[in-house]
matplotlib code that plots the C-alpha trace (Angstrom):
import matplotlib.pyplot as plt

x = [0.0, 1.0, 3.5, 1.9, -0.7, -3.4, -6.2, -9.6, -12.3, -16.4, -17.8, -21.3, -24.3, -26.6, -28.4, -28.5, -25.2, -21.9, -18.8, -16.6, -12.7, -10.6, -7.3, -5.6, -2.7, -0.5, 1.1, -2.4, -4.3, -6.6, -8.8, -9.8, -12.5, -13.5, -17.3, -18.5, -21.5, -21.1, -23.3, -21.8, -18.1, -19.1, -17.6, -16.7, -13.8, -13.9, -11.3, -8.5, -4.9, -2.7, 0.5, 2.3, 5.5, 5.0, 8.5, 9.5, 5.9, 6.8, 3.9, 3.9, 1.1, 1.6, -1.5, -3.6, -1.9, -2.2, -6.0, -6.1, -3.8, -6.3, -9.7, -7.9, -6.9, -10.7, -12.0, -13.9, -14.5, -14.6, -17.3, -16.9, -14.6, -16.3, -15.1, -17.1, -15.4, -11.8, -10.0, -7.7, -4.9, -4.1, -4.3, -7.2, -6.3, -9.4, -8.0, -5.1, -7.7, -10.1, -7.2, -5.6, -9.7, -11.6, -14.4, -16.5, -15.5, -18.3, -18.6, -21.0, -22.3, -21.2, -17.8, -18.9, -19.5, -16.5, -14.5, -15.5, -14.8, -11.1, -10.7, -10.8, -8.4, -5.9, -6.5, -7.0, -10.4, -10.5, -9.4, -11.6, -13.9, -15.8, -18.2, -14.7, -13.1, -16.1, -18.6, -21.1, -22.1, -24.6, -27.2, -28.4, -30.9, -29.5, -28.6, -27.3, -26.4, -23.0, -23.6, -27.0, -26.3, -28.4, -26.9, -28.1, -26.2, -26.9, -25.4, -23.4, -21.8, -20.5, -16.4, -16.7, -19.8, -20.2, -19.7, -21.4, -22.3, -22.6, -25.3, -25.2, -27.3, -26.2, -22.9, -22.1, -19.4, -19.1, -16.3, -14.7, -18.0, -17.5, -14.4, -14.4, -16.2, -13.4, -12.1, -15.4, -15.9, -13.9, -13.5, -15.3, -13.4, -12.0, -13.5, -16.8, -17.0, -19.7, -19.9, -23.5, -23.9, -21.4, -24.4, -27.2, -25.0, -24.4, -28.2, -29.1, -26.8, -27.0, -31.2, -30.4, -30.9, -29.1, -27.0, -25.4, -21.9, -20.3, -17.0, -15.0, -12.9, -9.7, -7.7, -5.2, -5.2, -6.0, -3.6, -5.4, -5.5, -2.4, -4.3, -5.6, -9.6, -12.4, -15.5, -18.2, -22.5, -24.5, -25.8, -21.9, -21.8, -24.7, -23.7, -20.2, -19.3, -17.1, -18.7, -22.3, -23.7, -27.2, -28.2, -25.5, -26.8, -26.5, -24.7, -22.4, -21.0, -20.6, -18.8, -16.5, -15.9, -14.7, -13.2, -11.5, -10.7, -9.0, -6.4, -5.8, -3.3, -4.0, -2.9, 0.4, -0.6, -3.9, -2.9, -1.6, -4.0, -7.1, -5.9, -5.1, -8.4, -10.6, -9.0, -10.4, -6.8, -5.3, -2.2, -2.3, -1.2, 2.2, 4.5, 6.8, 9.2, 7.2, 6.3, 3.3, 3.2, 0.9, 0.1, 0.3, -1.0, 0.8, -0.3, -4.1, -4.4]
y = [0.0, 3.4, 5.3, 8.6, 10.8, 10.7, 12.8, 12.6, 15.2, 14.0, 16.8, 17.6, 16.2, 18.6, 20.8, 18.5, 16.5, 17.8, 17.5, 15.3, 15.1, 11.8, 11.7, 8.5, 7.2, 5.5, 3.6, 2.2, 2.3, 4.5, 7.3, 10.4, 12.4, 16.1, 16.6, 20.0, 22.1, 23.5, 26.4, 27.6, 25.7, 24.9, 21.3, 18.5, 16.4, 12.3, 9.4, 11.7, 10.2, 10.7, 9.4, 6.6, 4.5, 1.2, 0.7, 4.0, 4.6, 8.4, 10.0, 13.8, 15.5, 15.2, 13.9, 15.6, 18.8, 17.3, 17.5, 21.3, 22.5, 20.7, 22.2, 26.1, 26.0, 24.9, 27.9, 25.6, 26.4, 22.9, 22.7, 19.4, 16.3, 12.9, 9.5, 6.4, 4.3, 3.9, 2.7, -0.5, 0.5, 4.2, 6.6, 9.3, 12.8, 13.8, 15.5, 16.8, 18.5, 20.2, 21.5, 23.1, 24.2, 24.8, 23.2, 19.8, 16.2, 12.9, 9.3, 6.9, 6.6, 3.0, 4.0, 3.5, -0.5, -0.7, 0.9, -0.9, -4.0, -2.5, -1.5, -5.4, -6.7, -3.5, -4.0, -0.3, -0.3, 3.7, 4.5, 5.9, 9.0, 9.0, 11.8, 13.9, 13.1, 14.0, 16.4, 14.4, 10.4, 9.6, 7.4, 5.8, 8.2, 11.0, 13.8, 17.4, 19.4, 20.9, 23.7, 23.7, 19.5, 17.3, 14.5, 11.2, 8.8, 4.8, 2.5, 0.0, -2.8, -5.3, -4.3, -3.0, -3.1, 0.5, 1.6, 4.5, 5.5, 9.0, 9.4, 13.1, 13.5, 11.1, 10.4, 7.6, 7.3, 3.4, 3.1, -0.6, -2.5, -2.4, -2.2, -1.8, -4.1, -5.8, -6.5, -7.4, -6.5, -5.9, -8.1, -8.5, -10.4, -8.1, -8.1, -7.4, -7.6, -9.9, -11.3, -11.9, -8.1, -6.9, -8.5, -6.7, -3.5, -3.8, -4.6, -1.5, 0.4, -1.1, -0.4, 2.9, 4.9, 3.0, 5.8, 7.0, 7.0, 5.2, 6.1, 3.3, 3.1, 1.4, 0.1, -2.2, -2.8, -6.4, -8.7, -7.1, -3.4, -1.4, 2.0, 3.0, 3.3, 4.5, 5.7, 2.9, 3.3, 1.0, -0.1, -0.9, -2.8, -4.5, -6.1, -6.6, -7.0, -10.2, -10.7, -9.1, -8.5, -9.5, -12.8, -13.7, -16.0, -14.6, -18.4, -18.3, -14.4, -15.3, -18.4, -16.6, -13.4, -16.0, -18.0, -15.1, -13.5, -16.3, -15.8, -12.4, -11.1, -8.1, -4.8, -3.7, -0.6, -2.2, -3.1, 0.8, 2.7, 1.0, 3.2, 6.0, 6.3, 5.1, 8.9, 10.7, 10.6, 11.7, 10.0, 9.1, 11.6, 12.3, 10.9, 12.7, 12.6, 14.4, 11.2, 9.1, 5.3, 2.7, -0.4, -3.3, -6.8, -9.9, -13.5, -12.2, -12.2]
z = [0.0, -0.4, 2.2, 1.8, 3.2, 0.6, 0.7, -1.7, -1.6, -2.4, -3.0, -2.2, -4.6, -3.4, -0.7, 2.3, 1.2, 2.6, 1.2, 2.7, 2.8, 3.1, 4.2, 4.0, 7.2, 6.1, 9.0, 10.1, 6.8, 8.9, 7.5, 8.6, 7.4, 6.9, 6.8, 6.3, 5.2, 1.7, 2.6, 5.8, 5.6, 9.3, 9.6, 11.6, 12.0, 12.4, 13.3, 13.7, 14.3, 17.0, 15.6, 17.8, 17.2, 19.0, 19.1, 20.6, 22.0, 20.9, 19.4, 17.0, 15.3, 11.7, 10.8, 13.0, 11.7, 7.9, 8.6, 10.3, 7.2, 4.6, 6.9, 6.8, 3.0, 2.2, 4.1, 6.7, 10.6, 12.4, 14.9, 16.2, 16.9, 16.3, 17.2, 16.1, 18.8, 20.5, 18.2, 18.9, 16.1, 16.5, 18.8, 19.1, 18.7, 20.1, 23.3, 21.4, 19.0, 21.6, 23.6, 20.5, 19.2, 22.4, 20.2, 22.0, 21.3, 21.2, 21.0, 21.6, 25.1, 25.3, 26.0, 29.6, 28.5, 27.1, 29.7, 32.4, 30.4, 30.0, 33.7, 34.5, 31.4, 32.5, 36.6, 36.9, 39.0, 39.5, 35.6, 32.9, 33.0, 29.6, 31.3, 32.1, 28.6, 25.9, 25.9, 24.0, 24.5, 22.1, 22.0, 19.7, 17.5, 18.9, 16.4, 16.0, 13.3, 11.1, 9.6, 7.7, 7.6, 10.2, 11.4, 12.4, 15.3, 14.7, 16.8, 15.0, 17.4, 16.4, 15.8, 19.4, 21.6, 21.1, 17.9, 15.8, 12.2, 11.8, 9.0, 7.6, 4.4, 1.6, 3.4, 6.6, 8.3, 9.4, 11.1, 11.4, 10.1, 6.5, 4.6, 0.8, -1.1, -2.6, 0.9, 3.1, 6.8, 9.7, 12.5, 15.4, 17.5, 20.5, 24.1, 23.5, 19.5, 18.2, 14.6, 15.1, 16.1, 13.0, 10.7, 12.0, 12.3, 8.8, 7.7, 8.9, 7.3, 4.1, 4.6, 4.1, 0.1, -2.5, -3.4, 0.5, 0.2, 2.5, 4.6, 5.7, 8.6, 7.3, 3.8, 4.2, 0.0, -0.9, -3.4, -6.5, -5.6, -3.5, -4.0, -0.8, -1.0, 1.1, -0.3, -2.2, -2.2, -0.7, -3.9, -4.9, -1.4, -2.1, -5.3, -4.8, -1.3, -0.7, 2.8, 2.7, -0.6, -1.6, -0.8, 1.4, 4.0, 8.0, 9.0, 6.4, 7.2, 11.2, 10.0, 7.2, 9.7, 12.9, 11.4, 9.2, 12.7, 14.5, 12.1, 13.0, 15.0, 17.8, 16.1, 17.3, 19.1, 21.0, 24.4, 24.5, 22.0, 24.5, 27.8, 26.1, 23.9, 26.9, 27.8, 25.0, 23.6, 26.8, 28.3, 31.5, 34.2, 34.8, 37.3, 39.6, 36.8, 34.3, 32.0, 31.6, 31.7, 30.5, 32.2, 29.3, 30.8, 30.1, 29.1, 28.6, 24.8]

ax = plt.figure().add_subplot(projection="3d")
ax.plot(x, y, z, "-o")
ax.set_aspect("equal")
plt.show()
């Protein structure tokens, strides 16, 4: 796949569609998006990267920055930062972003769920304050607006047990549920993932208009394409997707996902990416010696 920092714009297809910018990371094959209002360049920012270096565990900014420099030369004034769940394979630059913007941050309410699930893998009883960390946990059916743009929160679990889409006009953010067609769905195997779940997450998204364009979370390339991709329709999804297309039978996609996932390795940055995104994207606090330190549990995966 490619080394660099690729970013696509999908522009806007009419009055209650925003436009939406892409921008591709290339040492997670994560992406980022830029969602904004064309009428009022108000816009929101989603899955942002906080760069880490697992061997190192140094992190820097340059993607986070990437993603400020592309908002600023597009004239757009960023109202929000979204997360559609904490991720397992980067780091969130959620905190980093509302301490540089004094703007609010969200995710899903069920990053209480999860947390407490985390507190007992990490043995840290007292950590985690998603009501300290965010300023908005939604529910599911919740919505708010960007601009002129409404926007619609579905939960999605499935990847994690709290998960969201963000649906804004003809565009939805999915998050780890769907990759691109050509390479299937995500997995759905870490503490409190669900394969069963992932289907009926992705039923519902693919029940909305034919022509939504879908954002995915990730693109790891597959052996006949090493051109990072992100953006496919439902009606694309729904006749092409290797996992969940039309007429694929709900036994058959649990079976192909777990067995897909016990193949899988845990990402490299999980065990440390968890603690610090159950933060918002905060680190934990500082010692007497002016550095943070994570607690990484062994012989548990």
């Amino acid at each position: 796949m490619s080394n660099d920092a690729i970013t696509r714009h999908s522009p806007s297809t009419g009055p209650d569609s925003p436009d939406v910018w892409g921008i591709y990371e290339p040492d997670t094959g994560s992406i980022q998006y830029i969602c904004a209002c064309p009428t009022t360049k108000r816009a929101a920012l989603i899955d942002v990267v906080w760069n880490f270096d697992p061997k190192s565990f140094g992190t820097d900014t340059r993607s986070m920055d990437q993603v400020l420099k592309l908002a600023e030369e597009n004239g757009l004034s960023i109202a929000m930062i979204l997360d559609t769940h904490p991720h397992a394979d980067h780091l969130m630059a959620s905190a980093q972003l509302k301490e540089r913007l004094g703007i609010p941050n969200a995710i899903g309410a069920k990053i209480r769920e999860i947390s407490a699930l985390w507190r007992d893998i990490y043995n840290t009883p007292e950590a985690f304050d998603p009501e300290r960390d965010f300023d908005h946990l939604f529910e599911d059916g919740d919505s708010f607006r960007i601009g002129d743009l409404g926007v619609r929160v579905m939960l999605s679990p499935g990847h994690t047990l709290g998960s969201i889409t963000y649906v804004c006009g003809d565009a939805a953010f999915v998050h780890d549920t769907l990759m691109m067609p050509d390479a299937g769905t995500s997995r759905a195997d870490f503490p409190g993932g669900s394969a069963d779940d992932l289907w009926q997450s992705i039923q519902d998204i693919l029940s909305l208009p034919d022509d939504t364009r879908l954002y995915v979370g990730h693109d790891y390339g597959t052996k006949d394409r090493d051109v990072p991709a992100w953006e496919a329709t439902i009606a694309e999804h729904k006749a092409q997707n290797k996992h969940v297309k039309s007429g694929t039978d709900k036994d058959d996609f649990i079976k192909t996902r777990q067995d897909r996932d016990a193949t899988l390795a845990l990402p490299n940055r999980m065990l440390a990416a968890l603690q610090i995104n159950l933060r918002g994207g905060r680190l934990p606090d500082a010692e007497g010696d002016g550095h943070s330190y994570l607690k990484i549990p062994v012989d548990k995966f």
